[in-house]
C-alpha positions in Angstrom: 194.7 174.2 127.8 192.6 171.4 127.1 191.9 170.7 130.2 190.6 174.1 130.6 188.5 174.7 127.9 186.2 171.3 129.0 185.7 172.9 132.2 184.3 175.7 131.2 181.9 174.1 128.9 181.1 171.8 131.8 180.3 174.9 133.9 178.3 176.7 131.1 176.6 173.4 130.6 175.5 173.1 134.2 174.3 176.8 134.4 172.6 176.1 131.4 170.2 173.3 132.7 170.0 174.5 136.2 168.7 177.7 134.5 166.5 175.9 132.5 164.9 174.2 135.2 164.2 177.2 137.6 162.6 178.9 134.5 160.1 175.8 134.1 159.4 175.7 138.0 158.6 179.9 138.3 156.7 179.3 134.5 154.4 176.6 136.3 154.4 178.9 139.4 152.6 181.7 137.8 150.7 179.4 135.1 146.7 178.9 136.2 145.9 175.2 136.7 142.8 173.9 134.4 140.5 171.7 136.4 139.2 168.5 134.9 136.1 168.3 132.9 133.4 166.5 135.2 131.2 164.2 133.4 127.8 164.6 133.4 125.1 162.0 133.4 123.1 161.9 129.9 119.7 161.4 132.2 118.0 164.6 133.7 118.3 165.0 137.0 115.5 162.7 139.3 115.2 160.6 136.2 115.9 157.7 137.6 114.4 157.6 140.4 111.0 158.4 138.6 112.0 155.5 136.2 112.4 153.0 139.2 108.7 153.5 140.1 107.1 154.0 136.4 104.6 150.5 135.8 104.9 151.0 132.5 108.2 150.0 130.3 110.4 152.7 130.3 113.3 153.9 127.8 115.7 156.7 127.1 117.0 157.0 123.6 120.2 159.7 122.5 120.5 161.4 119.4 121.2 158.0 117.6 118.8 155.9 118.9 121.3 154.4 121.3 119.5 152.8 124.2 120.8 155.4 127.6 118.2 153.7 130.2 116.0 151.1 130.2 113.7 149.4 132.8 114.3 145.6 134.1 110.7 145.1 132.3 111.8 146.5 128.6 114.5 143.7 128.4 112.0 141.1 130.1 109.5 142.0 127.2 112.1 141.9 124.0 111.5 145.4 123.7 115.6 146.2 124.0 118.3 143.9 123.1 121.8 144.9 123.8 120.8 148.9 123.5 119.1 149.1 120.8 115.1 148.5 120.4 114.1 146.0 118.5 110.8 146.7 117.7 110.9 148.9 114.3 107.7 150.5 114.8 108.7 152.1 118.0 112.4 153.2 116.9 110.5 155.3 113.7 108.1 156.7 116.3 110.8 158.0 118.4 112.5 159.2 115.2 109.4 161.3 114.2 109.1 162.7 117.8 113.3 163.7 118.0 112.6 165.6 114.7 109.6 167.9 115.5 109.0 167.1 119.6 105.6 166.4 119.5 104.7 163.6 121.9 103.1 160.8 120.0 101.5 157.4 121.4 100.6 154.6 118.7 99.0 150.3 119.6 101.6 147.6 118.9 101.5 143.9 118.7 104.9 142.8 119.6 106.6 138.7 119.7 107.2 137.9 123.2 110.7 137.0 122.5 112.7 136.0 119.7 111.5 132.2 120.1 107.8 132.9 121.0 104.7 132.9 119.4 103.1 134.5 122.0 101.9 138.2 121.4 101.9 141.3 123.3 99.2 144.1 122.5 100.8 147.3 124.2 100.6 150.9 124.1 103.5 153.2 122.9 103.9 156.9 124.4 107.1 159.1 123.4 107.8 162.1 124.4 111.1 164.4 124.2 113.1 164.0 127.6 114.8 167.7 127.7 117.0 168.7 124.5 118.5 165.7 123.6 116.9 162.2 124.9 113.5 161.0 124.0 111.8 158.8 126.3 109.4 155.7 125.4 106.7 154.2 127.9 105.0 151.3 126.6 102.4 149.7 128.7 100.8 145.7 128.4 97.5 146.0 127.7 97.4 142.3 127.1 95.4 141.2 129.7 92.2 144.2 129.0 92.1 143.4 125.6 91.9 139.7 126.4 89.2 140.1 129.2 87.7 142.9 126.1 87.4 139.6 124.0 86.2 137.6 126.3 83.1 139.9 127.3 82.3 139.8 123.9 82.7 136.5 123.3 80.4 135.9 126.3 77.8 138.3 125.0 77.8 136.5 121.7 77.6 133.4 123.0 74.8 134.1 125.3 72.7 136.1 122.3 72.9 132.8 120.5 72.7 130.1 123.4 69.1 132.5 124.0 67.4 132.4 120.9 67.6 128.6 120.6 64.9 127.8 122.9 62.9 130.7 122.2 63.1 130.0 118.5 61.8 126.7 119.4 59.1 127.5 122.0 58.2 129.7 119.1 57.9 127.2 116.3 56.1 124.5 119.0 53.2 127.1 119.6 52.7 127.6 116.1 52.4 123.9 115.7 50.2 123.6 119.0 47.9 126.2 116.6 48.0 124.3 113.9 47.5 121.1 115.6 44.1 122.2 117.5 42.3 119.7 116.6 44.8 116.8 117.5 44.7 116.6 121.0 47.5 113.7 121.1 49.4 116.2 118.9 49.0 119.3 120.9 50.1 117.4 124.1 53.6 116.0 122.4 54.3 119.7 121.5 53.4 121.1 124.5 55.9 118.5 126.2 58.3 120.1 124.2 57.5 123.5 125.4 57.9 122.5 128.6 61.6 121.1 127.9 62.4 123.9 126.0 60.9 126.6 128.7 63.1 123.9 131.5 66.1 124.4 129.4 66.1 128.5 129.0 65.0 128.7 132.6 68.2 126.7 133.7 70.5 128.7 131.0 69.2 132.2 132.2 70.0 130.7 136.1 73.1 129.8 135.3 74.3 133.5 133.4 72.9 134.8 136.7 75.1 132.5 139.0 78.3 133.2 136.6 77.3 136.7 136.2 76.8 136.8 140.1 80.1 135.1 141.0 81.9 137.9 139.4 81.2 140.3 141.8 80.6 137.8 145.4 84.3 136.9 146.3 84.6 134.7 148.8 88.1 135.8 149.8 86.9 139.1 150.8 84.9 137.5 153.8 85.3 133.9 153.8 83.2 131.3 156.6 84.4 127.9 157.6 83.1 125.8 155.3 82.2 122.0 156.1 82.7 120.0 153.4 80.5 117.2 154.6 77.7 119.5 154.0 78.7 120.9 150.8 79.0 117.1 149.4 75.6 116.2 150.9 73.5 119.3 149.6 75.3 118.9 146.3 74.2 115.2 146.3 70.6 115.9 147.3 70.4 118.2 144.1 70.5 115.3 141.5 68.8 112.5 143.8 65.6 112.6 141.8 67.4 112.6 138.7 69.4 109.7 139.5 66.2 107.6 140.7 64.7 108.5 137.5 67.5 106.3 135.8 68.5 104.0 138.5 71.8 105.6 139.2 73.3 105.3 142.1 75.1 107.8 144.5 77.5 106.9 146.6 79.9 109.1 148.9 82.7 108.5 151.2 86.6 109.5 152.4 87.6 111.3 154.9 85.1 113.4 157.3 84.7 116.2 159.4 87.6 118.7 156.8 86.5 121.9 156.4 87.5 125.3 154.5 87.1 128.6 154.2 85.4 130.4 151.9 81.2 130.6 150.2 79.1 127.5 151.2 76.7 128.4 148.7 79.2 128.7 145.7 81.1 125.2 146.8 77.5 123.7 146.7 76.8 124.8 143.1 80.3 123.6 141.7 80.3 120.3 143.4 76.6 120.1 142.7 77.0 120.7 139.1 79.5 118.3 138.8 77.5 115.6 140.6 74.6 116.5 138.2 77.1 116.4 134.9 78.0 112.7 135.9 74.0 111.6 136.4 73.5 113.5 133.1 76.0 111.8 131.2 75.8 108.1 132.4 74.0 105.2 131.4 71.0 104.0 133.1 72.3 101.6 135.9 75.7 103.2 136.3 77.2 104.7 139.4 78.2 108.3 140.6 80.9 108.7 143.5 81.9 111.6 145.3 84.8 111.0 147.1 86.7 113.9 150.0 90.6 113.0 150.8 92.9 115.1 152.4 96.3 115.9 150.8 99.2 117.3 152.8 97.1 121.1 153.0 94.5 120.7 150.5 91.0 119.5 150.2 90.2 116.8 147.4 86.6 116.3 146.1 86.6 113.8 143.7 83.2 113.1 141.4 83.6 109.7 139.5 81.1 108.4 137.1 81.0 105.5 134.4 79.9 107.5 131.1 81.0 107.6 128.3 84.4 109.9 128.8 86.3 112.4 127.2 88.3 112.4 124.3 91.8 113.6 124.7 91.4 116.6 122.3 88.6 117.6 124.3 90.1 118.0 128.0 91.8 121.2 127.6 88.8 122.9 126.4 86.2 121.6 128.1 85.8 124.2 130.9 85.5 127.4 128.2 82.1 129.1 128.4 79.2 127.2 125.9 81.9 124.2 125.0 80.2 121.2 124.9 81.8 118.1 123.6 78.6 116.7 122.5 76.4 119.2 121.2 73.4 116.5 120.2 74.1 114.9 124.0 73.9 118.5 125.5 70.8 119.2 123.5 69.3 116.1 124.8 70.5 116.3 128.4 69.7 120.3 128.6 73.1 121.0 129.2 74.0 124.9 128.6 77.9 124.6 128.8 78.1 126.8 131.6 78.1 124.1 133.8 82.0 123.4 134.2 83.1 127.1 133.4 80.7 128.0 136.7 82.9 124.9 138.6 86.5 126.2 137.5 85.9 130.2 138.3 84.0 128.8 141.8 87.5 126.8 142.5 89.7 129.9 141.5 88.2 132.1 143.5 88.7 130.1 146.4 92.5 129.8 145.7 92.0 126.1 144.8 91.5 124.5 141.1 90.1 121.5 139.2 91.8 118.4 137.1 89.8 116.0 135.1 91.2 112.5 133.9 88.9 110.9 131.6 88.6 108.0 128.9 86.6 107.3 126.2 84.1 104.6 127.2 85.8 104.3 130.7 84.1 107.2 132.4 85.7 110.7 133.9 86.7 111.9 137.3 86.7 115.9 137.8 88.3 117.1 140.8 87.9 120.0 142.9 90.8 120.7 144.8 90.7 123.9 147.7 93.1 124.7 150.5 92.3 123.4 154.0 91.4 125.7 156.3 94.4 126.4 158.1 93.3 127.8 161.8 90.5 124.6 162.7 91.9 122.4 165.7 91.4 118.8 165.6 91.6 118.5 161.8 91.7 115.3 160.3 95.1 113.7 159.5 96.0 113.1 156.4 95.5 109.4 156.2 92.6 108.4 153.5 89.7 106.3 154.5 89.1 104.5 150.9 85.3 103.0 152.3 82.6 104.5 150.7 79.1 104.5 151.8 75.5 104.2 149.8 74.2 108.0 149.9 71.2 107.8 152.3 
């Protein structure tokens, strides 16, 4: 009887289940399948791509600020640090603009980097990105306010360089006046009129040259260049001057290199360094101007024995108007143009210039340009160290 009963629970057991299962096979038979939520990008469509070619530093902000998409330069300027901006200014200026949509653009001066003192002046532009991003573009103006500050520098500096002379031409005629009946008198002042007039002729020259170099680059449409001629016209410039004070001019090194570029300009930077080293040595000295070739670059060396350079005056000495000796410059007529004219000539010819200098040892300045890289026959590399007395 026992044995009974326990098989039919067994068998109710088993209809039981294999009831329950058909049941959950024709429920999920007949029940609709629900297809998985896709996931959508945060960015508008073509976003991106108009990101990838944006100059300006681009970023895409969410509804808390969060940092969605940022270009390579945002990170590079310290704008965004591990997605969040870092400059408060900005962040508020987005805040503004997610409230009431208006696009806003405002100047910043931002660090560089954490560790940097360097600044960055840039512009800020936000505007909303569709209903819930806000995008930022922030564009480095750095460089156009710097050249901005420069001009004006320039313009100062050239107002001021100006009325020097003319103030004292002016003050030397009235004394010429007043001196009418002194004729020794009248011909010491008018010797300084004559210095004077010398000295703004030369300074309104040399704002035309630098004003002129500006606009003539040599790149555009360079000639080969012999730089055996460039050294001897720059030379011939200051041979009076040197005679006058028994200095002589020597020149040697290697012959017959040549680049490309403006003859003209290569003559007024050499020649002004030439006539810097006359200027600025003492009666009886010599200036040399040496030409070496290294590996694919052109050296023009111009040594003299003055009175050199002090160290805290090296890294300054080719800014517009500088002039480490301002009583020597006076004397000499220098303008401070002079070595400003020689570094932007050397730029623009994809070279540049060193000096090494020490007090009461003398300087050497060195322009250094790339050899012109299509002339057979050029001259090896091997330095010839004899130097030659300047005809």
């Amino acid at each position: 009887m026992e044995a009974l009963t326990a098989g039919v629970l067994a068998a109710v057991v088993g209809l039981l289940v294999g009831f329950a299962a058909a049941w959950t096979m024709l429920a999920r038979r007949h029940t609709p399948s629900v297809p998985p939520v896709p996931r959508t990008s945060p960015m508008p469509e073509g976003a991106d791509e108009v990101m990838a070619i944006l100059r300006s530093s681009a970023i895409v902000l969410d509804e808390e600020s969060n940092v969605v998409k940022a270009s390579p330069s945002a990170y590079a300027f310290g704008l965004v640090r591990q997605d969040r901006i870092t400059v408060s200014q900005l962040l508020e200026l987005t805040s503004k603009v997610r409230r009431d949509g208006q696009i806003r653009e405002l100047e910043l001066e931002v660090a560089r980097s954490q560790d940097s003192t360097q600044t960055l002046h840039v512009l800020a532009r936000v505007a909303p990105l569709g209903d819930r991003l806000v995008l930022a573009l922030v564009e480095d103006r750095t460089h156009e306010i710097r050249v901005d500050e420069i001009r004006r520098d320039f313009v100062a500096n050239v107002s001021h360089e100006l009325k020097t002379p003319v103030g004292a031409m002016m003050l030397l005629a009235e004394a010429v006046e007043g001196a009418s009946d002194d004729p020794e008198a009248v011909r010491r002042f008018a010797q300084g009129m004559q210095r004077e007039g010398e000295r703004l002729t030369r300074l309104v020259q040399e704002i035309i040259d630098l004003s002129r170099l500006q606009y003539d680059d040599p790149v555009q449409s360079p000639d080969p260049v012999e730089i055996d001629d460039v050294v001897s016209a720059a030379v011939d410039r200051s041979r009076v001057d040197a005679e006058n004070r028994d200095i002589r001019l020597t020149t040697g090194g290697t012959k017959g290199l040549q680049v490309l570029g403006n003859e003209q300009q290569l003559v007024i930077a050499v020649g002004n360094l030439v006539e810097n080293a006359v200027s600025y040595s003492p009666e009886g000295a010599k200036v040399s101007v040496g030409v070496r070739r290294r590996d694919d670059v052109v050296e023009i060396s111009v040594t003299d024995q003055g009175y050199g350079i002090a160290e805290a005056d090296l890294d300054r000495i080719f800014e517009r108007f500088y002039r480490v000796d301002p009583a020597r410059s006076r004397e000499t007529g220098g303008t401070g143009l002079g070595l400003s004219i020689v570094k932007h000539i050397a730029a623009s010819h994809g070279g540049d210039v060193k000096v090494w200098s020490v007090q009461g040892a003398g300087s050497t300045f060195t322009v250094r340009l790339p050899l012109h890289p299509y002339r057979p026959g050029q001259p090896s590399g091997v330095v010839s160290h004899a130097a030659r007395e300047a005809p």
